[in-house]
N, C-alpha and C positions, 0 to 999 in steps of 0.2 A: 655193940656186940661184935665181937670177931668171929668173923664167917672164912673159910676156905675151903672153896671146890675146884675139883683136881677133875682134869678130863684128858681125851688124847691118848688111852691103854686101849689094848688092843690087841689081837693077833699077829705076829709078824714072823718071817723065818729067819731061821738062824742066818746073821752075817750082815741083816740087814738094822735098819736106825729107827728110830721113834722120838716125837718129842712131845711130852709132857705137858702139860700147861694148870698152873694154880691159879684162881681167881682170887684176891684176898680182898676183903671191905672189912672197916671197921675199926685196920690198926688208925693209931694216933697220932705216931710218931717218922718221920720218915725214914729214922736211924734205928735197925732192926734187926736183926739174924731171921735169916728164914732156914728152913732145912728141905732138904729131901727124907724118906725114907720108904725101906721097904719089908716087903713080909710074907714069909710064906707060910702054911698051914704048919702046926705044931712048932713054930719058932721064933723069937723074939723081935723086934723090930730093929731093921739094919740100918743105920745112917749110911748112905752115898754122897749126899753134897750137899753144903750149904753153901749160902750167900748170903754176903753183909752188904744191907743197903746203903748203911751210912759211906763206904768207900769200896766197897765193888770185890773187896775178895771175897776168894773161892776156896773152899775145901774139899776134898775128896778121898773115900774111902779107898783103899788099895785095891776091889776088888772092878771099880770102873775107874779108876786113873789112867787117865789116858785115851778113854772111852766116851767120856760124860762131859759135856760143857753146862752148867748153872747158869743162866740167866737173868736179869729185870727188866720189866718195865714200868718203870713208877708212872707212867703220863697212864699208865692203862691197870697201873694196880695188878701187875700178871707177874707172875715167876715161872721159869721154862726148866724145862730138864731136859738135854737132848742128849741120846747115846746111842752110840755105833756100835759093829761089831756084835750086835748080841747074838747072847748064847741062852744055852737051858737054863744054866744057870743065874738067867737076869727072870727068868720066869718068878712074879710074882704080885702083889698090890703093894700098891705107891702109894705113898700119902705127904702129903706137904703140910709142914709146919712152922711155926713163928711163935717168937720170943720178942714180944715188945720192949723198945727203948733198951735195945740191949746189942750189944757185938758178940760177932761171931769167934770162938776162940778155938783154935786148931780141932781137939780131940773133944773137948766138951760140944761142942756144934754137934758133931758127930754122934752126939748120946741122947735117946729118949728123953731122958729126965731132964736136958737142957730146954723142949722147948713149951709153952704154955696153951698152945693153942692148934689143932689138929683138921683136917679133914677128914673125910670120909673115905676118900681113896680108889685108886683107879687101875682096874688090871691088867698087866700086863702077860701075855703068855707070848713063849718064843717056842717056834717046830723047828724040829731039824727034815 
């Protein structure tokens, strides 16, 4: 059974960073797409960043490019999120997700229905 739990949301003010952390048990395979994504009340789930295990790229929404570094660590089964700069508009829950035995492909990574397996998710809010 695929487990993921997301921790590390929190309060923070604008301008300042946060990073993320996904626990994942249970995938199979070491070659995988993981995602980021997020959500705020009344709107649909945003992809920010994924990561392919199998060779280390990264993808990123245009709205943290340049903001956001994706992470792994396979020896510890963790995925990171870490972003700079936030603003109100990073204000939201996080949730990590994985696509087993599969790669990460530019704009489908990026999309809900890319990945099979979800957490629960972790909030963040940013004050000015």
């Amino acid at each position: 059974q695929v487990q993921l739990v997301e921790s590390g949301g929190g309060s923070v003010q604008a301008g300042g960073s946060l990073r993320l952390t996904c626990l994942i048990s249970g995938l199979r395979w070491s070659s995988n797409c993981l995602g980021w994504f997020r959500q705020v009340p009344g709107k649909g789930r945003e992809g920010v960043a994924a990561f392919d295990t199998g060779d280390g790229t990264t993808f990123y929404s245009d709205s943290v490019e340049g903001r956001a570094t994706a992470s792994h660590d396979a020896a510890k089964a963790t995925m990171f999120l870490q972003i700079s700069s936030l603003n109100r508009e990073d204000t939201a829950m996080y949730f990590c997700a994985a696509r087993e035995s599969a790669i990460c492909q530019a704009e489908l990574s990026l999309r809900e229905r890319y990945f099979d397996f979800w957490g629960q998710g972790t909030q963040v809010t940013v004050s000015s």
